[in-house]
Backbone as CSV, one residue per row, in Angstrom:
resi,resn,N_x,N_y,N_z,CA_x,CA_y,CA_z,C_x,C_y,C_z
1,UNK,0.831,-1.202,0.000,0.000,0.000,0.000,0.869,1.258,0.000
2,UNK,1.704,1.187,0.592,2.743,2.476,0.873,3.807,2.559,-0.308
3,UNK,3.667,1.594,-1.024,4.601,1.697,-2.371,3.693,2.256,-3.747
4,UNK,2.342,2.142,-3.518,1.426,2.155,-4.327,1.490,3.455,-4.017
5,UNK,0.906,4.073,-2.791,0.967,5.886,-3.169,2.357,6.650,-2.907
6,UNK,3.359,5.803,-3.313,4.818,6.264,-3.649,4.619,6.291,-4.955
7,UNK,4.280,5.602,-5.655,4.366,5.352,-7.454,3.051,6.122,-7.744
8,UNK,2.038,6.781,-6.939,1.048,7.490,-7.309,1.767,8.758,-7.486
9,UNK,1.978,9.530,-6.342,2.709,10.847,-6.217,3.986,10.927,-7.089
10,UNK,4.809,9.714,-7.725,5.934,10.334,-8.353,4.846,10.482,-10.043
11,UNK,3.898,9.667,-10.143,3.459,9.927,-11.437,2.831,11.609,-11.544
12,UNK,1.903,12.037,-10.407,1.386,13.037,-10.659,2.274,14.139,-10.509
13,UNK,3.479,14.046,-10.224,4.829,14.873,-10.065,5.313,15.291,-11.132
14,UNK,5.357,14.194,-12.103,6.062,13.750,-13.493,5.339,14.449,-14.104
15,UNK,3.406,14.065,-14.166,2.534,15.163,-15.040,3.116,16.683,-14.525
16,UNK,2.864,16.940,-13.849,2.486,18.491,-13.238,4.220,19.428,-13.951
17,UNK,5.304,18.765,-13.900,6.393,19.383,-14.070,6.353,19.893,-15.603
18,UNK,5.825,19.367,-16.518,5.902,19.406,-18.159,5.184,20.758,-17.681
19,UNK,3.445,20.561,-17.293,2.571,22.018,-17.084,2.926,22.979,-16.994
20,UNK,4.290,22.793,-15.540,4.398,24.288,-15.349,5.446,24.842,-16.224
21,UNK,6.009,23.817,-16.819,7.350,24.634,-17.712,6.981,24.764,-18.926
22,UNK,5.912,24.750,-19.517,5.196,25.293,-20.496,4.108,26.790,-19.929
23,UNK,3.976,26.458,-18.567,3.618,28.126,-18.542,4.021,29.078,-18.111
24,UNK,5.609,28.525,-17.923,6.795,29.603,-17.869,6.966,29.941,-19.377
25,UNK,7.511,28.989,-19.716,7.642,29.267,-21.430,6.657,30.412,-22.010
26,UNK,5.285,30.447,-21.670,4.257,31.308,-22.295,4.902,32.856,-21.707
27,UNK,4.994,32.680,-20.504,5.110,33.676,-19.522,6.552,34.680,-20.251
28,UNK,7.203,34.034,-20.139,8.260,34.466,-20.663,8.112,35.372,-22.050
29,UNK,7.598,34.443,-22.872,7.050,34.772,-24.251,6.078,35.241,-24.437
30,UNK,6.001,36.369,-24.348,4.798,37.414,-24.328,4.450,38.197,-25.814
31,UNK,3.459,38.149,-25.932,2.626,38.509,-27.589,3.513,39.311,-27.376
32,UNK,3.599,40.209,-28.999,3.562,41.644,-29.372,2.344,42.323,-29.139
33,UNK,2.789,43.831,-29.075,1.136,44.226,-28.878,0.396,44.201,-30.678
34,UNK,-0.401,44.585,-30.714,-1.253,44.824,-31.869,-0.999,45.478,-32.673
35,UNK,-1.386,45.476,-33.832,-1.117,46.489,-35.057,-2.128,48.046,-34.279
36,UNK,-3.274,47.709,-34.034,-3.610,49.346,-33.913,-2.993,49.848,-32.407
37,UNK,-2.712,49.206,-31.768,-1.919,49.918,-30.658,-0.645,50.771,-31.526
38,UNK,0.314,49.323,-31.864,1.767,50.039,-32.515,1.559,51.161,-33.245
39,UNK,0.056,51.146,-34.054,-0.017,52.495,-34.657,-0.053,53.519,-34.329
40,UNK,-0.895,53.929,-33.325,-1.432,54.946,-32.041,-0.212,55.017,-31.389
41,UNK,0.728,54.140,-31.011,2.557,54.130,-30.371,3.124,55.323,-30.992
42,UNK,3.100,54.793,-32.516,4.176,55.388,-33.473,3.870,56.570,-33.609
43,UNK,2.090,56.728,-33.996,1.504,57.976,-34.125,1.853,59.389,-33.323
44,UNK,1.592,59.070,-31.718,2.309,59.676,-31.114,3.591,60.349,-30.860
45,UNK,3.895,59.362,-31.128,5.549,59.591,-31.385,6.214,60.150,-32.178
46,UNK,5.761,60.367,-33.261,5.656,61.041,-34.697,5.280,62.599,-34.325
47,UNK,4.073,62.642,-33.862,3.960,63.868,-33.843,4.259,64.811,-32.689
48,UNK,5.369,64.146,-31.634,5.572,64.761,-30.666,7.043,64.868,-30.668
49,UNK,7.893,63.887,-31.571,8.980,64.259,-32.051,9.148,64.005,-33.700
50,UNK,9.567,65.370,-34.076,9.622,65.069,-35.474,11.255,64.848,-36.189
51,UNK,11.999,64.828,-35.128,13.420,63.825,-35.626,14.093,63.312,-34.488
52,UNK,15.202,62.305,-34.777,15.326,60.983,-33.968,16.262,62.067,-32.934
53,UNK,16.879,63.032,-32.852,17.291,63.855,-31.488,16.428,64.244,-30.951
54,UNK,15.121,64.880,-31.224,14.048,65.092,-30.443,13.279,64.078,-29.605
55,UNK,13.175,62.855,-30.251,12.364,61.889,-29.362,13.229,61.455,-28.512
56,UNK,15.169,61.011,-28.593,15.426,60.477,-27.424,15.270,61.990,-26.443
57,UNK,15.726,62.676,-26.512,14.971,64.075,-25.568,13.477,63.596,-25.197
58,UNK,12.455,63.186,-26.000,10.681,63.507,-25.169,11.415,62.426,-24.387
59,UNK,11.355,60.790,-24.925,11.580,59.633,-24.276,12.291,60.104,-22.758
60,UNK,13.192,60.628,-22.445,14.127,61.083,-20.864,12.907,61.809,-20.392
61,UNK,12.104,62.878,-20.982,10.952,63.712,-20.095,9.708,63.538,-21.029
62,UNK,8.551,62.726,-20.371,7.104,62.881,-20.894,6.247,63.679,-21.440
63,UNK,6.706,64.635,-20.083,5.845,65.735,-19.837,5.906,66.753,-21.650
64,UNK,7.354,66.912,-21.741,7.909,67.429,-23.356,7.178,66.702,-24.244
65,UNK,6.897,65.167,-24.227,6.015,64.709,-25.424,4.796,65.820,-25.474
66,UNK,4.028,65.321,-24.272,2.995,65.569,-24.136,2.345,66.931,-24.714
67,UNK,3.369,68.111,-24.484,3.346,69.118,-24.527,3.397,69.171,-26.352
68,UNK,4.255,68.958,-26.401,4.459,68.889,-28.149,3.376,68.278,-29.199
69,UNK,2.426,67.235,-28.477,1.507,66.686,-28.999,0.264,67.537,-29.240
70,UNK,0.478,68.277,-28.485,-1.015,69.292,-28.438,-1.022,70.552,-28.958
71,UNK,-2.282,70.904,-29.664,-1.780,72.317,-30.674,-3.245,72.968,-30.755
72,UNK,-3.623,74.167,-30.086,-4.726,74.802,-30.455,-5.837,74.840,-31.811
73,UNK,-6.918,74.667,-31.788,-7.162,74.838,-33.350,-7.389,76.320,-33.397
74,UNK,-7.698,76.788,-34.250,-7.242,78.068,-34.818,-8.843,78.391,-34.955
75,UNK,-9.694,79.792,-34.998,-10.582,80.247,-35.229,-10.667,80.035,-37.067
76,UNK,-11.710,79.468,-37.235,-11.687,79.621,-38.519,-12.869,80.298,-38.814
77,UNK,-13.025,80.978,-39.796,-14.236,81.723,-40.502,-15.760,81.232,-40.951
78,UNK,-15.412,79.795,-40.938,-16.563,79.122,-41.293,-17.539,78.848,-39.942
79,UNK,-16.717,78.892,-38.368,-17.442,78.740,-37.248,-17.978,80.000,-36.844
80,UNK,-17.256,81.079,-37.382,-17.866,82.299,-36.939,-19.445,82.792,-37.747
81,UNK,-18.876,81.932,-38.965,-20.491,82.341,-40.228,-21.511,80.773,-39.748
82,UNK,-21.243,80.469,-39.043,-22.127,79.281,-38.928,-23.612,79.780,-38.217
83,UNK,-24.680,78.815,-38.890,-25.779,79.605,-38.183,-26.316,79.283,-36.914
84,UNK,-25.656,78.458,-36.836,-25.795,77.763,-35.119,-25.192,78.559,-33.637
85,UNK,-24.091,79.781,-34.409,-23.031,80.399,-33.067,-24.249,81.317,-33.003
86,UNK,-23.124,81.851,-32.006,-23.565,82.795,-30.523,-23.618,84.262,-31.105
87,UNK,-23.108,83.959,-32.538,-22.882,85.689,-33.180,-24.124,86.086,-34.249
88,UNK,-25.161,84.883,-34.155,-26.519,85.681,-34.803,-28.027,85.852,-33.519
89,UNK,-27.456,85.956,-32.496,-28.317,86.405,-31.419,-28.373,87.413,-31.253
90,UNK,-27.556,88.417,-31.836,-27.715,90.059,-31.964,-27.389,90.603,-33.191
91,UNK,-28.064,91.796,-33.531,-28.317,92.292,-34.816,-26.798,92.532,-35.523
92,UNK,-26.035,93.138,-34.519,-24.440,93.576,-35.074,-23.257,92.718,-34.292
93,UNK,-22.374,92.676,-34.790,-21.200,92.226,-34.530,-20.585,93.244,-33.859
94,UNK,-20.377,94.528,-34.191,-19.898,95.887,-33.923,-20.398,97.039,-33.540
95,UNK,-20.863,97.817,-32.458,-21.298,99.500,-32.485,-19.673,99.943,-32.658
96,UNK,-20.086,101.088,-33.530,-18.604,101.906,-33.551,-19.178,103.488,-32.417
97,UNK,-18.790,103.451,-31.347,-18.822,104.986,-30.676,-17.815,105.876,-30.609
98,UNK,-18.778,107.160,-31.697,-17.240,108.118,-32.059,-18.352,109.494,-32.183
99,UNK,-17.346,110.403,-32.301,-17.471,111.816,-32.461,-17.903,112.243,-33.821
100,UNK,-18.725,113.052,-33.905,-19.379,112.978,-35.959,-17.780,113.986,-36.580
101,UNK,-16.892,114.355,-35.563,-15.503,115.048,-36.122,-14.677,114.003,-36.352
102,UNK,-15.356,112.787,-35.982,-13.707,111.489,-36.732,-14.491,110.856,-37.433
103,UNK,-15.545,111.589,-38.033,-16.914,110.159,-39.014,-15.886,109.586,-40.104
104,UNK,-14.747,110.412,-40.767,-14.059,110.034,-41.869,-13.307,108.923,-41.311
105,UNK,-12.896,108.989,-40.644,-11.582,108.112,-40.083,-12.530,106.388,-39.719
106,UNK,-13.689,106.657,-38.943,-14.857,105.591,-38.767,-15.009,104.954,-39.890
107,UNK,-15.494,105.622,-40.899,-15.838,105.123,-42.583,-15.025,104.337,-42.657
108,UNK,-13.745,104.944,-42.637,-12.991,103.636,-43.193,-12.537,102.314,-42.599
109,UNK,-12.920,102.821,-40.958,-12.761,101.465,-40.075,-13.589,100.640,-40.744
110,UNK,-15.019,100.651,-40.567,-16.157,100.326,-41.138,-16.208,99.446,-42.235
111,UNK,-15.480,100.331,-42.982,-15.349,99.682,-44.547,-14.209,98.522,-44.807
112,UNK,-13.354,98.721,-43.923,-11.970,97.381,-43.835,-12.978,96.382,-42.816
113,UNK,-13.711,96.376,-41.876,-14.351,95.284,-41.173,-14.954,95.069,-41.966
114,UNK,-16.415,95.358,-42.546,-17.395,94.788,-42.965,-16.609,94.473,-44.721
115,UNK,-15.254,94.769,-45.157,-14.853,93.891,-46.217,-14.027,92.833,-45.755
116,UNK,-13.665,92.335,-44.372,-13.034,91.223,-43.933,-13.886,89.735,-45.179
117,UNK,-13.153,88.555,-44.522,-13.712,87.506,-44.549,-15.186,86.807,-43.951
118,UNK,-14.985,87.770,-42.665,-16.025,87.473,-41.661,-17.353,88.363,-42.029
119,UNK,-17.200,89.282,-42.583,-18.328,89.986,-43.227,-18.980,90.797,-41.736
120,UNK,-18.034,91.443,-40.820,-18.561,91.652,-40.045,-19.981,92.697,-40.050
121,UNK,-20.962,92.733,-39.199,-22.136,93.524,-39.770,-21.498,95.037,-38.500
122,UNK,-21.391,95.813,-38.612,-21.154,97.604,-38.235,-22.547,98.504,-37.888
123,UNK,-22.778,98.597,-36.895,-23.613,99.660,-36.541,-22.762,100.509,-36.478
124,UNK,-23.285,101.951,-37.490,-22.603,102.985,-37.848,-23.866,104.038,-37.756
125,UNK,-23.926,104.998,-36.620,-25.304,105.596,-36.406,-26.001,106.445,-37.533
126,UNK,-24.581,107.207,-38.283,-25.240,108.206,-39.239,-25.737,107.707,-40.092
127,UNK,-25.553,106.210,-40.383,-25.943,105.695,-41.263,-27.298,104.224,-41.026
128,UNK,-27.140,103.726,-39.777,-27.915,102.851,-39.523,-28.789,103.254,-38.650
129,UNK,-29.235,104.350,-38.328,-30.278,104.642,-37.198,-31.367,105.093,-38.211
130,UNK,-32.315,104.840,-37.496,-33.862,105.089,-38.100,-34.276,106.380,-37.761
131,UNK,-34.467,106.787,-39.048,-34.884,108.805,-39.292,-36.117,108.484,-38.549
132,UNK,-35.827,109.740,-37.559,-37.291,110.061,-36.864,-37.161,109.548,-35.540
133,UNK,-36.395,108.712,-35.463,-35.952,108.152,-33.690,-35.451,108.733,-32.633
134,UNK,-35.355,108.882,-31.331,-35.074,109.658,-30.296,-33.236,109.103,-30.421
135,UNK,-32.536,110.044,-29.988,-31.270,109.671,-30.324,-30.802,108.675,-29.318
136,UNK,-31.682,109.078,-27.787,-31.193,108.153,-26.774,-31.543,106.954,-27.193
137,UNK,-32.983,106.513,-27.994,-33.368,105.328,-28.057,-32.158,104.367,-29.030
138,UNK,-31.497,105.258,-30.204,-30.835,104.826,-30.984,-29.388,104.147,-30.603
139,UNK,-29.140,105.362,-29.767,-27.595,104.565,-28.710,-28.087,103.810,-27.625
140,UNK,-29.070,103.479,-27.294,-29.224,102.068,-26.343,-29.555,101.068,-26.965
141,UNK,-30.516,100.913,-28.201,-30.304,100.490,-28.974,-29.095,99.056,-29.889
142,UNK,-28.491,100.438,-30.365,-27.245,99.961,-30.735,-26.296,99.328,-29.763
143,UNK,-26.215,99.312,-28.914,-25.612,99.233,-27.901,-25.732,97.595,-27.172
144,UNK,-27.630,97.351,-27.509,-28.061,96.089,-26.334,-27.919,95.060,-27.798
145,UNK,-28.070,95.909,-28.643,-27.845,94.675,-30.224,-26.347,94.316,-30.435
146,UNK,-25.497,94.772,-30.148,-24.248,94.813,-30.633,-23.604,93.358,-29.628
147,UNK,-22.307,92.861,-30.114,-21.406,91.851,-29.313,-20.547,92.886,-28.659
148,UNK,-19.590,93.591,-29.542,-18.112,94.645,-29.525,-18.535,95.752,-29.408
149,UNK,-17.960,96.526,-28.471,-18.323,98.430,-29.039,-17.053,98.518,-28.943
150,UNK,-16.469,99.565,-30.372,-15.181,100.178,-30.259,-15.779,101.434,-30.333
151,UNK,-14.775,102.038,-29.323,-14.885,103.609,-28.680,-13.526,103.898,-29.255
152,UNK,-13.945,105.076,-29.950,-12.741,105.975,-30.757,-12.799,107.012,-30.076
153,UNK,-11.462,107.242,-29.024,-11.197,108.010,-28.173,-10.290,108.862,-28.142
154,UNK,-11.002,110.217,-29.012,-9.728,111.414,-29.478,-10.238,112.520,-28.501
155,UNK,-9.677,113.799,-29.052,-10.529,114.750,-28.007,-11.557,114.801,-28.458
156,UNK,-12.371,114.872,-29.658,-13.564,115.201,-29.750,-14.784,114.586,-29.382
157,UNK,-14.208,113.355,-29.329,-15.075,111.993,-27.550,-15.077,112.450,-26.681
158,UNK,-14.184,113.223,-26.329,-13.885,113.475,-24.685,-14.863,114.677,-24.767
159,UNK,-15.073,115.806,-25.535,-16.353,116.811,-25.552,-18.230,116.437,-25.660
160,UNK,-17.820,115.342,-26.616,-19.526,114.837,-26.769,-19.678,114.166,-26.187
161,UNK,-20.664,114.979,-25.344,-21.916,114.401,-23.999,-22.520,112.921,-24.773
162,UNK,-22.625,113.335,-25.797,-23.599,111.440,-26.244,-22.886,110.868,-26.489
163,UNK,-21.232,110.783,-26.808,-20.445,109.606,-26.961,-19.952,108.936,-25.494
164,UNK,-20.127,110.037,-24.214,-19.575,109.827,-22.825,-20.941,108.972,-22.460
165,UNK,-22.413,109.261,-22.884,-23.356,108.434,-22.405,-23.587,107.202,-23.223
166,UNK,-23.168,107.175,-24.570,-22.770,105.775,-24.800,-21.915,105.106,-24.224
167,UNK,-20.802,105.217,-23.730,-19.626,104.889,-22.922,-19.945,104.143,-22.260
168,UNK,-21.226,104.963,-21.485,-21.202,104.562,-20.288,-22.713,103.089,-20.362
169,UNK,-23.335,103.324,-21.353,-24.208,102.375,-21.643,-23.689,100.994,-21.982
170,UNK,-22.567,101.105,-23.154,-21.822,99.648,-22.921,-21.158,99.758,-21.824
171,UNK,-20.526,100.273,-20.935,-19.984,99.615,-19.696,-20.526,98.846,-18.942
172,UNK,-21.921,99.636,-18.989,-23.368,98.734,-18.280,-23.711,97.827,-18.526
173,UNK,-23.538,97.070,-20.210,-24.344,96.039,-20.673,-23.433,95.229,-20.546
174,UNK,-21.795,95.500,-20.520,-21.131,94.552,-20.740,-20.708,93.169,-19.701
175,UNK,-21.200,93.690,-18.439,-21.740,92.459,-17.518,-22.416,91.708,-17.768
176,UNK,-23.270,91.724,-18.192,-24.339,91.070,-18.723,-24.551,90.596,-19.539
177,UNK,-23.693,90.999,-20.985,-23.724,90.427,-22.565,-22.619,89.618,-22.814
178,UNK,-22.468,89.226,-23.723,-21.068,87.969,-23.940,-20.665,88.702,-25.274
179,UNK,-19.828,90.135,-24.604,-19.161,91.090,-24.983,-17.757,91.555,-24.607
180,UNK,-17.550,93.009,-25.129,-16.546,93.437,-24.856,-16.196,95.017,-25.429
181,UNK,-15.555,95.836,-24.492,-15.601,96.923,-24.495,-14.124,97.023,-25.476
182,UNK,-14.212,97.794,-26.584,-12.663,97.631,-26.992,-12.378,99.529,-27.016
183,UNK,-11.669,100.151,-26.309,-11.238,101.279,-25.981,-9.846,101.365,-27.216
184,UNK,-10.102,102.850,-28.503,-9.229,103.521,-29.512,-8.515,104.348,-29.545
185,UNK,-7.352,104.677,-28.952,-7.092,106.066,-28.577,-6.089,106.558,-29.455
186,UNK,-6.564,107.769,-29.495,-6.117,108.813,-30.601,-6.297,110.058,-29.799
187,UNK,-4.737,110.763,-30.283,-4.635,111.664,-29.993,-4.577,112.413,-28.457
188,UNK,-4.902,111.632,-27.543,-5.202,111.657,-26.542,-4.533,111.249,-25.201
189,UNK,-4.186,112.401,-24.606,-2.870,112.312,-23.220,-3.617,111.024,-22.255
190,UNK,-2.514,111.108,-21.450,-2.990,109.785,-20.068,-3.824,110.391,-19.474
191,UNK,-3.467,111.948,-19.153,-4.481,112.370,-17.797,-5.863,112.870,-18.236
192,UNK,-6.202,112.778,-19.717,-7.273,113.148,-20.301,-8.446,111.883,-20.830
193,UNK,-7.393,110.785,-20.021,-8.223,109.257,-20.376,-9.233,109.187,-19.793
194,UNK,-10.514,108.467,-20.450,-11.373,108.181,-19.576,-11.233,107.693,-18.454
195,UNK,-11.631,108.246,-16.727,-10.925,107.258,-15.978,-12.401,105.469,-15.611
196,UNK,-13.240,105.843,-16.480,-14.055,104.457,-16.488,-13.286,103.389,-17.373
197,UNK,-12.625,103.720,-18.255,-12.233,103.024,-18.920,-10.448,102.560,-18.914
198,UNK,-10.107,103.183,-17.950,-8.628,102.541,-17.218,-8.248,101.411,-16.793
199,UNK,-9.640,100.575,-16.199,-8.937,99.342,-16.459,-9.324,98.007,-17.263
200,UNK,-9.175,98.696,-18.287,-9.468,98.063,-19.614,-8.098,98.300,-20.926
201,UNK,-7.655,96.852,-20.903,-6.628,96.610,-21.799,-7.331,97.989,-23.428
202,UNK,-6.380,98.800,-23.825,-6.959,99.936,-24.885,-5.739,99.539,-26.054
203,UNK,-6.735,99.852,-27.829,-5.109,100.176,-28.728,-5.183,101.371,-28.873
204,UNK,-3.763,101.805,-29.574,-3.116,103.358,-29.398,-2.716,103.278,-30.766
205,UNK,-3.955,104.072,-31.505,-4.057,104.094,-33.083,-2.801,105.101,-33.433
206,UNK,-1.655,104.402,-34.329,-0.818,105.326,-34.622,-0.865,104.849,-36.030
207,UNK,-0.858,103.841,-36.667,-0.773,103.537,-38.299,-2.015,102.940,-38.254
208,UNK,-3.163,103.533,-38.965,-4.350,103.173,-39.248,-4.627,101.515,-39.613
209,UNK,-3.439,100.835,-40.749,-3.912,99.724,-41.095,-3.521,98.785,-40.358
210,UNK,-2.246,98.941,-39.150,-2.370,98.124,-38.240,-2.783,98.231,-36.897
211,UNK,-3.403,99.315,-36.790,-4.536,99.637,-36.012,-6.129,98.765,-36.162
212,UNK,-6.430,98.582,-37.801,-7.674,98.235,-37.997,-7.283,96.444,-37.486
213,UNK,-6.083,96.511,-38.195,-6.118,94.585,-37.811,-6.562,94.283,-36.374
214,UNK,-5.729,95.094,-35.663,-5.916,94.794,-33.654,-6.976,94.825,-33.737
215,UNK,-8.088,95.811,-34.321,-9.628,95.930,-33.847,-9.845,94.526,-34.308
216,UNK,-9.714,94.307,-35.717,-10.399,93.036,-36.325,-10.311,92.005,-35.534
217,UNK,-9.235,91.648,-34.928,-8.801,90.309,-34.393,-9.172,90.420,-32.972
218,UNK,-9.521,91.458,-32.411,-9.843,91.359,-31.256,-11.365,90.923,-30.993
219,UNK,-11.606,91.459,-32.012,-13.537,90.996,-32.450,-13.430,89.552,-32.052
220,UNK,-13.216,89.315,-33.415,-12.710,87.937,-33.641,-12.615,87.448,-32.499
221,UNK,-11.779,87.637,-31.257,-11.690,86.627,-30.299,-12.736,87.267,-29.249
């Protein structure tokens, strides 16, 4: 009897040893990963280093891949004309608030925006207000329709009472609207600045056509 489960246990010994050294063998020998992993690998890798000194550099720090992998998309023109945004919930894209002594200089703001790409639409009062209207109604108006107000701020702003109460009407709305006050200054000393409008990032129109771009692009964003 005692020889019988001696010759039992060396047989099931004998099985069991082949088992486990075949699932070392597996163990050891481990797949490759997959074709769409290696792709998504390489992919990465590709676009976070674009030559073989750059990647052993990401490879030592991650964080550098990581960083390199990622890239803003860019405003494009087709999301801004889309009819689904946030920019056909009001009548204008733009109030321009100015003095009827810089109307020339306005015109042509006017005329470089609304010939952009973006086709921006310009509330321009002498020209878009309705004959026969109260003037206050026209600058509040313009004002609760608009996204942007650019304030063209020379001295002759700083004299007209209705460009200081427009001023002060977008300052008011602009809590409230998914806007922005964009302050123009021309001609015009520090200590003669509006002080409502001091702390508000302003451009300082000295070459008209790269003056108009800052306005444009500031829209824009």
């Amino acid at each position: 009897c005692w020889q019988d489960r001696f010759h039992a246990g060396n047989w099931r010994l004998s099985s069991t040893v082949p088992a486990m050294a075949g699932w070392f063998r597996r163990l050891l020998h481990k797949p490759k990963p997959s074709s769409v992993e290696s792709s998504v690998n390489s992919g990465c890798s590709a676009s976070s280093s674009p030559s073989s000194s750059s990647a052993e550099s990401s490879s030592s720090s991650p964080s550098t891949s990581l960083a390199g992998s990622v890239c803003l998309s860019p405003i494009l023109v087709s999301d801004i004309n889309a009819s689904g945004s946030a920019r056909w919930t009001k009548s204008y894209d733009v109030c321009i608030c100015h003095s009827e002594v810089d109307l020339e200089l306005v015109e042509e703001l006017v005329s470089y925006l609304e010939g952009q790409p973006e086709s921006f639409r310009c509330f321009l009062q002498l020209r878009d207000a309705t004959p026969g209207s109260a003037v206050v109604t026209e600058l509040c108006d313009a004002v609760q329709n608009s996204h942007c107000w650019v304030m063209l701020i020379t001295p002759s702003f700083l004299q007209d009472p209705w460009c200081k109460y427009q001023m002060h009407q977008a300052l008011a709305e602009a809590p409230m609207a998914n806007g922005r006050t964009i302050p123009v200054v021309k001609d015009v000393d520090r200590k003669d600045y509006p002080r409502e409008l001091r702390s508000l990032y302003y451009i300082y129109m000295m070459m008209k056509e790269k003056s108009f771009k800052q306005i444009r692009d500031t829209v824009v964003r």
